[in-house]
N, CA, C and O atoms as a GROMACS GRO file, in nm:
protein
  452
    1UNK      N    1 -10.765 -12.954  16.464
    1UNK     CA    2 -10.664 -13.056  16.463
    1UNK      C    3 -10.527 -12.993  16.441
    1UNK      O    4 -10.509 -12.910  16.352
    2UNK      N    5 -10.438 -13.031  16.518
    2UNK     CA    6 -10.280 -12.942  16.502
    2UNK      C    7 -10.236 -13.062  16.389
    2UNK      O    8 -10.295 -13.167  16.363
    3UNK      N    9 -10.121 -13.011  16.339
    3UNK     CA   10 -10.046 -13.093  16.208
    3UNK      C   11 -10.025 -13.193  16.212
    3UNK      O   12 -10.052 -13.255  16.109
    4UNK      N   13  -9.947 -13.296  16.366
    4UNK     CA   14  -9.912 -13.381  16.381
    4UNK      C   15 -10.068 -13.482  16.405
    4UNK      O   16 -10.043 -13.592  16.454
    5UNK      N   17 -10.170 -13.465  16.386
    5UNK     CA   18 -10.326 -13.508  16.369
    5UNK      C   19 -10.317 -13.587  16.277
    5UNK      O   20 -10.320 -13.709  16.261
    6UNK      N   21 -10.298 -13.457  16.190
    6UNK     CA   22 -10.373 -13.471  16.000
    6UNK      C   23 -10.275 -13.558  15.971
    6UNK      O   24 -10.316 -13.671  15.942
    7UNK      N   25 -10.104 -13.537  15.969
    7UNK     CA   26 -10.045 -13.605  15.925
    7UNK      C   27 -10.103 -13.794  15.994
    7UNK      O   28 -10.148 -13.876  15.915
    8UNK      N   29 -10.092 -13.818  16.108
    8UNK     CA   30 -10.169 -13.911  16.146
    8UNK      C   31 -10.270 -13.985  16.075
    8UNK      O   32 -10.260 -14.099  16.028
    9UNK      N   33 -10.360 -13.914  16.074
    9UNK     CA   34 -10.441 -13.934  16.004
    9UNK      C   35 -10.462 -13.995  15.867
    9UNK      O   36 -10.538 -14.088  15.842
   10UNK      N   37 -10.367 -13.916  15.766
   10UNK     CA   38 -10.368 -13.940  15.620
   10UNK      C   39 -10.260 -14.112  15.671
   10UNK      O   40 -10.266 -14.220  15.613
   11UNK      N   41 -10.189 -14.084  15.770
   11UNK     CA   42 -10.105 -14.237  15.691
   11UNK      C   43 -10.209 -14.336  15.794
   11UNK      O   44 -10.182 -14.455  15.779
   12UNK      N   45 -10.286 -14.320  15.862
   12UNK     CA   46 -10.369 -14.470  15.860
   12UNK      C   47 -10.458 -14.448  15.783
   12UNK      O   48 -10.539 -14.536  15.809
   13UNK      N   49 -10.514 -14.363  15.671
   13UNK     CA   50 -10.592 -14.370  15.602
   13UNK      C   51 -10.510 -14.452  15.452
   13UNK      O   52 -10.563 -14.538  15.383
   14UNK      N   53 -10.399 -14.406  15.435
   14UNK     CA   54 -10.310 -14.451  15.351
   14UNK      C   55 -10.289 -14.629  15.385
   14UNK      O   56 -10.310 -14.723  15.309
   15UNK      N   57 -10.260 -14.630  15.472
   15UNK     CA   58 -10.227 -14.812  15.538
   15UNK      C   59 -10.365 -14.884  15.542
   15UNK      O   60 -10.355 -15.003  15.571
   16UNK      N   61 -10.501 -14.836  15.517
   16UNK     CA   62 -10.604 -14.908  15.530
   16UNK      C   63 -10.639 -14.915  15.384
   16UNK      O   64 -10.710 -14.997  15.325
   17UNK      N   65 -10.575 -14.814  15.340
   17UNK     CA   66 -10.635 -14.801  15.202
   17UNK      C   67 -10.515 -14.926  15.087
   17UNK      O   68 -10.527 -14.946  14.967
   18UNK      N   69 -10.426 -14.976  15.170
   18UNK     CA   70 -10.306 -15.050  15.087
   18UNK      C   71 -10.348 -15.171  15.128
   18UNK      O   72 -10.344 -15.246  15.030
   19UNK      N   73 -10.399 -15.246  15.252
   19UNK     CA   74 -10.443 -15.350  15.317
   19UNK      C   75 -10.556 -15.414  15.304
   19UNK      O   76 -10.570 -15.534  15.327
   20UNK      N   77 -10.663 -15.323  15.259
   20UNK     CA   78 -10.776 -15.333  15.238
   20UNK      C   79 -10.800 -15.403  15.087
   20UNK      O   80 -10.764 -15.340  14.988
   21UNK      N   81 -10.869 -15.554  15.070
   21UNK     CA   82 -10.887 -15.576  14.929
   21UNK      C   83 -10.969 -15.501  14.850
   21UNK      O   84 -11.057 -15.430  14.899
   22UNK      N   85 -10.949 -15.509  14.734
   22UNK     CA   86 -11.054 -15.440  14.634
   22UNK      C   87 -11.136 -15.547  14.573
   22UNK      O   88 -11.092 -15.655  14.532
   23UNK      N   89 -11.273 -15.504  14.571
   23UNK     CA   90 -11.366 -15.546  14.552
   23UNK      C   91 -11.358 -15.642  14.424
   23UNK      O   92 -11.400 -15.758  14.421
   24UNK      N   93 -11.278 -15.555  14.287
   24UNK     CA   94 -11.295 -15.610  14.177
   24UNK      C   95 -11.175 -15.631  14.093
   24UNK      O   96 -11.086 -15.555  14.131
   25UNK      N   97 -11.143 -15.695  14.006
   25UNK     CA   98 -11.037 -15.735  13.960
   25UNK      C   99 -11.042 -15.612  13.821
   25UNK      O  100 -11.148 -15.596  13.760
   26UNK      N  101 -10.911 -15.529  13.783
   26UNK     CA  102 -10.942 -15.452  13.671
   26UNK      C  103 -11.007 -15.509  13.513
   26UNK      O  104 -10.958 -15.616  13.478
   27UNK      N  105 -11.072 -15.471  13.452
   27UNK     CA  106 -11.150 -15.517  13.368
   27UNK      C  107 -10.992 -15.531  13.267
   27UNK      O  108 -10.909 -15.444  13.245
   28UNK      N  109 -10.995 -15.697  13.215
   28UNK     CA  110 -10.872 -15.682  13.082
   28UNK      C  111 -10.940 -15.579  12.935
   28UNK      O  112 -10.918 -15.471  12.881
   29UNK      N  113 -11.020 -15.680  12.923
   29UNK     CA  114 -11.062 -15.624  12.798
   29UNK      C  115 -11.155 -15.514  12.786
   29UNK      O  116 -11.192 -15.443  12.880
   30UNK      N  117 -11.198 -15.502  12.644
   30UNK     CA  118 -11.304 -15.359  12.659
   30UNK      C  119 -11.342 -15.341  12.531
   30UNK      O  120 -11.257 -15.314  12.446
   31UNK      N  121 -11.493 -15.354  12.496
   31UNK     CA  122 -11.533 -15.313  12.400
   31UNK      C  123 -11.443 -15.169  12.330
   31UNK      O  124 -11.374 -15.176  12.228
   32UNK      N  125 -11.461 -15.058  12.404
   32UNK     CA  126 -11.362 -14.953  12.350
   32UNK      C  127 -11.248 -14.994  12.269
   32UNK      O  128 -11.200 -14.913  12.191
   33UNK      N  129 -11.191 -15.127  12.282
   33UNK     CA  130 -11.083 -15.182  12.275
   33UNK      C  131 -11.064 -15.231  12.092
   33UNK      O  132 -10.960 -15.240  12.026
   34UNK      N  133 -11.192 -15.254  12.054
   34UNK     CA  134 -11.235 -15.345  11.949
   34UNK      C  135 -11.226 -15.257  11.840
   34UNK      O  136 -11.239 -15.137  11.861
   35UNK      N  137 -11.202 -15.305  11.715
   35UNK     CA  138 -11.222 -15.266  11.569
   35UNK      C  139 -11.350 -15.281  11.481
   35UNK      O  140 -11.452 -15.272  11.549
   36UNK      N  141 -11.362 -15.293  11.406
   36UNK     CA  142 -11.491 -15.318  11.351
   36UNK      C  143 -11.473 -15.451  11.290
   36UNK      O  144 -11.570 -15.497  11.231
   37UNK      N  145 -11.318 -15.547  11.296
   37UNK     CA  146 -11.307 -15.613  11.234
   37UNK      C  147 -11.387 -15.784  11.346
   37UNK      O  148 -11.426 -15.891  11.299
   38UNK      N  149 -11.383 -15.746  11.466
   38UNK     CA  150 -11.455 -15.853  11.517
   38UNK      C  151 -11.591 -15.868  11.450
   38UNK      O  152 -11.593 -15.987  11.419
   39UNK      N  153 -11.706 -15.814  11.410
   39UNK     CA  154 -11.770 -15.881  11.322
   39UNK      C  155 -11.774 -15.979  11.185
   39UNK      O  156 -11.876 -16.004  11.122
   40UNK      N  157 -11.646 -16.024  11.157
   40UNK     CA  158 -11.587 -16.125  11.072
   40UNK      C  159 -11.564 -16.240  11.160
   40UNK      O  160 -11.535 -16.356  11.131
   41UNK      N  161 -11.578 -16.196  11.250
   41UNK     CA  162 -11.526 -16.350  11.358
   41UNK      C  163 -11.645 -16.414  11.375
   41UNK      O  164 -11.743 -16.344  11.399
   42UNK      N  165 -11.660 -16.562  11.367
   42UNK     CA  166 -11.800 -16.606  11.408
   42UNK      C  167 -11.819 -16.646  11.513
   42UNK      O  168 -11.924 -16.704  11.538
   43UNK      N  169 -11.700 -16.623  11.629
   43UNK     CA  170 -11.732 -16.660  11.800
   43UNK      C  171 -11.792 -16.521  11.842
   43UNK      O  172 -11.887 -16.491  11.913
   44UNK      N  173 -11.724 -16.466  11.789
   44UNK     CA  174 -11.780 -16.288  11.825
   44UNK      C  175 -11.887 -16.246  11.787
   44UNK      O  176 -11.927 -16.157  11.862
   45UNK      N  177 -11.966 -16.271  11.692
   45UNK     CA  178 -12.073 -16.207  11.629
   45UNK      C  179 -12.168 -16.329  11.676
   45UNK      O  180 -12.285 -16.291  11.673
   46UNK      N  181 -12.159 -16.452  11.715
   46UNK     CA  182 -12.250 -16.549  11.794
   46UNK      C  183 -12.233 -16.492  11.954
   46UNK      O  184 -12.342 -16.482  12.010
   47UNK      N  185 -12.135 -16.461  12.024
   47UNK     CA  186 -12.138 -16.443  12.166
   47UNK      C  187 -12.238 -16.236  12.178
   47UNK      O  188 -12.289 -16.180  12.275
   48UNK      N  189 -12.223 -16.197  12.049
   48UNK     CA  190 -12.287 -16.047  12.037
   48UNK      C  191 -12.466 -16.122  12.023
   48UNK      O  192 -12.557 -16.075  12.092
   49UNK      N  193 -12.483 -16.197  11.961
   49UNK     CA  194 -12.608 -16.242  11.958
   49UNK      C  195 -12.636 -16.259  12.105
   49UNK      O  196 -12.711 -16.188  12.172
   50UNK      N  197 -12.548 -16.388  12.157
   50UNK     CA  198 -12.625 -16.416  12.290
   50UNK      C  199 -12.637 -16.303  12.370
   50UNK      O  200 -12.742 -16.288  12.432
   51UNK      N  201 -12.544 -16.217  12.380
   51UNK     CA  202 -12.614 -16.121  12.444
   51UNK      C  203 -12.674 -16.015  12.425
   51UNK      O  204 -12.675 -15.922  12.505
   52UNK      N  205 -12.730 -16.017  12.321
   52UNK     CA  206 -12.865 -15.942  12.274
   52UNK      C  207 -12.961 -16.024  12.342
   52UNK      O  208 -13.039 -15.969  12.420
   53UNK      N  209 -12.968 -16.172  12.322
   53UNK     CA  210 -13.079 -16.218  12.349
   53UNK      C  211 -13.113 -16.217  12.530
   53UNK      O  212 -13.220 -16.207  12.592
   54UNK      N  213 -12.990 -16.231  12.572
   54UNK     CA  214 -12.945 -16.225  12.711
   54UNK      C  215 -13.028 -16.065  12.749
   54UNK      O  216 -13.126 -16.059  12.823
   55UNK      N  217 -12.974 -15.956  12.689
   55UNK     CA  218 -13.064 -15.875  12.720
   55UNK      C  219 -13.171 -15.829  12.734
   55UNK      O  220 -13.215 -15.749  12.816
   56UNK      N  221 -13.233 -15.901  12.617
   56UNK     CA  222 -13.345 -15.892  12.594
   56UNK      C  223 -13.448 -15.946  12.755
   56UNK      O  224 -13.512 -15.877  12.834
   57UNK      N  225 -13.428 -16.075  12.750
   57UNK     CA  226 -13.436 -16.168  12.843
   57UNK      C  227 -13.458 -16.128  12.985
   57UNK      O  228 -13.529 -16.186  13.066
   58UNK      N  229 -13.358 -15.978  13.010
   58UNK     CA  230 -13.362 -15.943  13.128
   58UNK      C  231 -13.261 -15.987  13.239
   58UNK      O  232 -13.281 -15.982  13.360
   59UNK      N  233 -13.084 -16.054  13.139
   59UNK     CA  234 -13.040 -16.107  13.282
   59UNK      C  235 -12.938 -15.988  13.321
   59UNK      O  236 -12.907 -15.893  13.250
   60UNK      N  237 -12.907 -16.009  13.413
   60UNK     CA  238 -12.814 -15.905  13.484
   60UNK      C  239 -12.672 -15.886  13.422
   60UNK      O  240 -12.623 -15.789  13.365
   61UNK      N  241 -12.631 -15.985  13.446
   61UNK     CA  242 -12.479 -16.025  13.330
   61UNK      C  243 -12.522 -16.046  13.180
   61UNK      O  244 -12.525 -16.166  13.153
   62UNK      N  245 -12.554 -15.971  13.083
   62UNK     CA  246 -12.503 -16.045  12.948
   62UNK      C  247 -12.378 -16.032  12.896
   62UNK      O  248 -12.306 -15.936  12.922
   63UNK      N  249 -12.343 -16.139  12.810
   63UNK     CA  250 -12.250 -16.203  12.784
   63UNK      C  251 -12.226 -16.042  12.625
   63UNK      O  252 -12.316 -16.000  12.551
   64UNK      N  253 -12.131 -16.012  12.628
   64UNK     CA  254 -12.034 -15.870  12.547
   64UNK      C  255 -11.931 -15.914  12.481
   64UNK      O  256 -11.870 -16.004  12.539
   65UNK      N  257 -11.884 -15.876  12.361
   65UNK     CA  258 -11.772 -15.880  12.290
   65UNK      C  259 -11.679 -15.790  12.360
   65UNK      O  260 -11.710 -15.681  12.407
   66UNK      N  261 -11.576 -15.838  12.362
   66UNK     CA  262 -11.451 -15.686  12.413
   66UNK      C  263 -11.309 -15.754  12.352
   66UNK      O  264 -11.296 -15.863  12.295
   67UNK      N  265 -11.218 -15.660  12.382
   67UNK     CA  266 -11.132 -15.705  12.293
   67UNK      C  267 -10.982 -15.623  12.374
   67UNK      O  268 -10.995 -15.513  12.428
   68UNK      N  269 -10.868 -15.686  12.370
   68UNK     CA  270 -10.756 -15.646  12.462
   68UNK      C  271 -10.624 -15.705  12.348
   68UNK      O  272 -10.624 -15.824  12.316
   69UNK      N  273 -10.540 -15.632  12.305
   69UNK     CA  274 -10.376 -15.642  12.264
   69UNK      C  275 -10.448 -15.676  12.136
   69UNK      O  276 -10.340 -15.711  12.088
   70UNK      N  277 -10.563 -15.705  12.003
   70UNK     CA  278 -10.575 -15.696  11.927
   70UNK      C  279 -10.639 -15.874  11.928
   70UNK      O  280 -10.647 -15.934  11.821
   71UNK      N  281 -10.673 -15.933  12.043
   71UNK     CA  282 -10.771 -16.058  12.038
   71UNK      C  283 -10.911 -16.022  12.097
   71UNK      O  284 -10.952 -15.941  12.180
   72UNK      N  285 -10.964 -16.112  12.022
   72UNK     CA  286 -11.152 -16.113  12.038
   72UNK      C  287 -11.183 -16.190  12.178
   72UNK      O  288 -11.134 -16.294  12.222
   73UNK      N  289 -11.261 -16.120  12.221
   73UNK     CA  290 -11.282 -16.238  12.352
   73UNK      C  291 -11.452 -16.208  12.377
   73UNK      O  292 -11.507 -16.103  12.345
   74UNK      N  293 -11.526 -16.338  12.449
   74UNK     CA  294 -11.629 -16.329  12.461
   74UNK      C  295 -11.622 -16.298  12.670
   74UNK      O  296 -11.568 -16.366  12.757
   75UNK      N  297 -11.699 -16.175  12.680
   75UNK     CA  298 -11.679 -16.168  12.820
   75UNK      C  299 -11.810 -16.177  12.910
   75UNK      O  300 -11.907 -16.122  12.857
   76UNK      N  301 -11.823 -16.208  12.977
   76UNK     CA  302 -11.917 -16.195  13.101
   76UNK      C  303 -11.894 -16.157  13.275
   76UNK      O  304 -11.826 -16.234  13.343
   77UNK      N  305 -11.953 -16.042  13.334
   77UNK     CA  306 -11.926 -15.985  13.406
   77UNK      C  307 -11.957 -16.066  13.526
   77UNK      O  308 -12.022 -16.168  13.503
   78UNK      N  309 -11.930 -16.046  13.627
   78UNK     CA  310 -12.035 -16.126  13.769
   78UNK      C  311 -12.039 -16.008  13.872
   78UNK      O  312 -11.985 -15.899  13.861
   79UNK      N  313 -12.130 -16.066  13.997
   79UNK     CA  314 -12.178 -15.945  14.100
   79UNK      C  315 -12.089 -15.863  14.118
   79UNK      O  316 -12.121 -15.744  14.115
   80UNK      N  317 -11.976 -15.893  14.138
   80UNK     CA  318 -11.858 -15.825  14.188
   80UNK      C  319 -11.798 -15.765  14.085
   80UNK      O  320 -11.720 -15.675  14.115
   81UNK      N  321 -11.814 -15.790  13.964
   81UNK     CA  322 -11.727 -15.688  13.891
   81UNK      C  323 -11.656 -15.747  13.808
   81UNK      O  324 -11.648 -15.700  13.695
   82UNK      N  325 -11.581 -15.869  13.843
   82UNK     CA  326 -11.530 -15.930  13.810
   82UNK      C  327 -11.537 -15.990  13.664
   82UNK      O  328 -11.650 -16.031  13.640
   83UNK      N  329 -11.448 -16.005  13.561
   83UNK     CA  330 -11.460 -16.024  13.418
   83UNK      C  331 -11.427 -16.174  13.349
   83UNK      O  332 -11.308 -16.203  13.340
   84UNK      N  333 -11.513 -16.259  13.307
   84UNK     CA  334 -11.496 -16.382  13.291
   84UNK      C  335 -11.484 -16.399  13.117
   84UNK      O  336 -11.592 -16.429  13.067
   85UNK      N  337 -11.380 -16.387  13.029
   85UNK     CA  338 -11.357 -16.388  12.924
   85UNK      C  339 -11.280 -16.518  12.870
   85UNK      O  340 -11.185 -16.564  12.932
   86UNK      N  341 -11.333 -16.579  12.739
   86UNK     CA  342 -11.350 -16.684  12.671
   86UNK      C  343 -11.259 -16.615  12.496
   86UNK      O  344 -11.331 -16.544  12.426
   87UNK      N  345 -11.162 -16.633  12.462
   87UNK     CA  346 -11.064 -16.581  12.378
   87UNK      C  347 -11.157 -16.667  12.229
   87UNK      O  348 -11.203 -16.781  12.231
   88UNK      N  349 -11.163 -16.562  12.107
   88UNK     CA  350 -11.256 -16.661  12.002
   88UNK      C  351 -11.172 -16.670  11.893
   88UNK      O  352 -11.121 -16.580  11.825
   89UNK      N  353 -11.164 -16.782  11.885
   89UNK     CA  354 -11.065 -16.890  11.779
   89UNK      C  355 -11.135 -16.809  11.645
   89UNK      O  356 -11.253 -16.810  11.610
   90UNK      N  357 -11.018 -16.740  11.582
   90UNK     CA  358 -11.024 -16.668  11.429
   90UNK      C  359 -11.085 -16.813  11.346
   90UNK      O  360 -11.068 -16.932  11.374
   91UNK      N  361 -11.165 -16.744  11.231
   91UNK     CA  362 -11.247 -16.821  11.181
   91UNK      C  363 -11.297 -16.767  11.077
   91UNK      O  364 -11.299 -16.644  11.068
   92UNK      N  365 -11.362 -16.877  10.945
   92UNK     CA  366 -11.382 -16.768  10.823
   92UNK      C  367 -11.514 -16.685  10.863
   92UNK      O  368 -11.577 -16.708  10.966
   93UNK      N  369 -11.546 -16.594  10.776
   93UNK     CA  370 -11.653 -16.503  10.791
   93UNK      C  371 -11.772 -16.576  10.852
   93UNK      O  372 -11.771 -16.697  10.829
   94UNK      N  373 -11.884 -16.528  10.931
   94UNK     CA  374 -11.984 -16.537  10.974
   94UNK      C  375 -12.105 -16.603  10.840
   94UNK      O  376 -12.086 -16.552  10.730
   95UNK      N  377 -12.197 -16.685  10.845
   95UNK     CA  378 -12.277 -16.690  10.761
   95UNK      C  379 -12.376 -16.560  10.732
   95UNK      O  380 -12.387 -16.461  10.804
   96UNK      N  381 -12.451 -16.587  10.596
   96UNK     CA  382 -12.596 -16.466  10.610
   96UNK      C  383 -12.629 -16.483  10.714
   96UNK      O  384 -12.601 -16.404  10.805
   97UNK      N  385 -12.710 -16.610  10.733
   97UNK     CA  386 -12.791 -16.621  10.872
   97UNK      C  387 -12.780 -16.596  10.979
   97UNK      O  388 -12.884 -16.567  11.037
   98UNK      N  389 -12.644 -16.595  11.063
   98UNK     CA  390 -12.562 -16.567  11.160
   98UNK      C  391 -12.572 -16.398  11.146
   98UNK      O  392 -12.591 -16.340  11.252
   99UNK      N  393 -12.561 -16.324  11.038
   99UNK     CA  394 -12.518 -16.167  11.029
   99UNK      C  395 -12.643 -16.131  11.032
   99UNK      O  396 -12.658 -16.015  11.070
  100UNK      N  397 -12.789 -16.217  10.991
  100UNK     CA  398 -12.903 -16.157  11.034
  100UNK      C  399 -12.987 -16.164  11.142
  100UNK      O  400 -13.074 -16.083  11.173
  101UNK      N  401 -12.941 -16.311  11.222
  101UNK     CA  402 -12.978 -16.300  11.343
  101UNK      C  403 -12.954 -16.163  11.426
  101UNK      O  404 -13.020 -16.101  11.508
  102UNK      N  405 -12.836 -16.148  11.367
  102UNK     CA  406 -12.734 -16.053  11.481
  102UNK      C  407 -12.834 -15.921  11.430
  102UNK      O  408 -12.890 -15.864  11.523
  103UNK      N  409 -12.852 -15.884  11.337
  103UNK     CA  410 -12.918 -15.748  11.274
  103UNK      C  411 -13.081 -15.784  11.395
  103UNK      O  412 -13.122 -15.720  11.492
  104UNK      N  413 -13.132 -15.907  11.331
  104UNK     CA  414 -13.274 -15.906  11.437
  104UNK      C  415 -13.257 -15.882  11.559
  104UNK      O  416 -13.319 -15.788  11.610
  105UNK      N  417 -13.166 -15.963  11.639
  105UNK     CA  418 -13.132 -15.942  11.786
  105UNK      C  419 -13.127 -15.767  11.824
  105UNK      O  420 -13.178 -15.716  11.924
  106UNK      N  421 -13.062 -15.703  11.729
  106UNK     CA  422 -13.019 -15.596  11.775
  106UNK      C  423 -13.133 -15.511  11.763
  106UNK      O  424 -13.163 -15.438  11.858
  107UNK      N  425 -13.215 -15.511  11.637
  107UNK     CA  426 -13.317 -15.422  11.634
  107UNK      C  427 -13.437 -15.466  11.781
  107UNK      O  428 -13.490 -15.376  11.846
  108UNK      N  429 -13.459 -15.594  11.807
  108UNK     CA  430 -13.557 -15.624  11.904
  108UNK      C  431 -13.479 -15.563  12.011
  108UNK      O  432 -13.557 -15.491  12.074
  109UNK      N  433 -13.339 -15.556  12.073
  109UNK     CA  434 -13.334 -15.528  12.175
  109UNK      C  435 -13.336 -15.353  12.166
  109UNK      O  436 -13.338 -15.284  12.268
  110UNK      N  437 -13.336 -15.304  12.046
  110UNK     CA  438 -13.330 -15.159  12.062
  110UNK      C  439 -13.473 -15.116  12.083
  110UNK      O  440 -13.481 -15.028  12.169
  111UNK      N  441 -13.607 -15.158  12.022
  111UNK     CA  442 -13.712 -15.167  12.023
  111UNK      C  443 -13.783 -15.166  12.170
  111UNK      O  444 -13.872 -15.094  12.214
  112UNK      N  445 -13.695 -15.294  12.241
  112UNK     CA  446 -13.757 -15.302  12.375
  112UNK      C  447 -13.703 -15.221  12.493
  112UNK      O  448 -13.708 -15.245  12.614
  113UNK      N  449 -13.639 -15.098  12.413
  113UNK     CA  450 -13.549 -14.984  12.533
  113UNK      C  451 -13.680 -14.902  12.537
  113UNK      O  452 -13.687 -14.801  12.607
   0.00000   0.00000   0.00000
């Protein structure tokens, strides 16, 4: 290929690559994102249950804590990638019962790896 090719080349690869949609929307939030202080939240440490149990269960999407600018959010992924997050209204501490579900959930789903 002589120069005037390649150069060719790279800018319709460049123009397909600007035109072309992307599949998935960038993820906002992100577990990475989180402190240790979302386990005081009781939307967070109930939406960490469901998806223990969600995992357990076998579904494709479970429902994840993640966390973006220093708010809790409950997220769920879909086929595409795409991130469906539910923001959790601060709240007093979690009950026992609530903090031991979450301990059971977690040991059964580690159990069933």
């Amino acid at each position: 290929m002589n120069h005037f090719s390649v150069k060719t080349l790279l800018l319709v690869a460049a123009l397909a690559a600007m035109i072309l949609p992307a599949n998935a929307k960038p993820k906002i939030a992100s577990g990475s994102n989180c402190n240790s202080n979302w386990v005081n939240n009781a939307g967070a440490m109930a939406c960490f249950i469901q998806g223990e149990e969600e995992t357990r269960a076998g579904a494709k999407h479970p429902h994840y804590v993640a966390c973006a600018g220093g708010d809790i959010f409950c997220c769920k992924d879909d086929d595409n990638g795409n991130q469906d997050c539910v923001a959790q209204a601060k709240s007093k501490l979690p009950s026992r019962a609530v903090l031991l579900n979450a301990v059971r959930a977690a040991q059964r789903a580690r159990l069933k790896q």
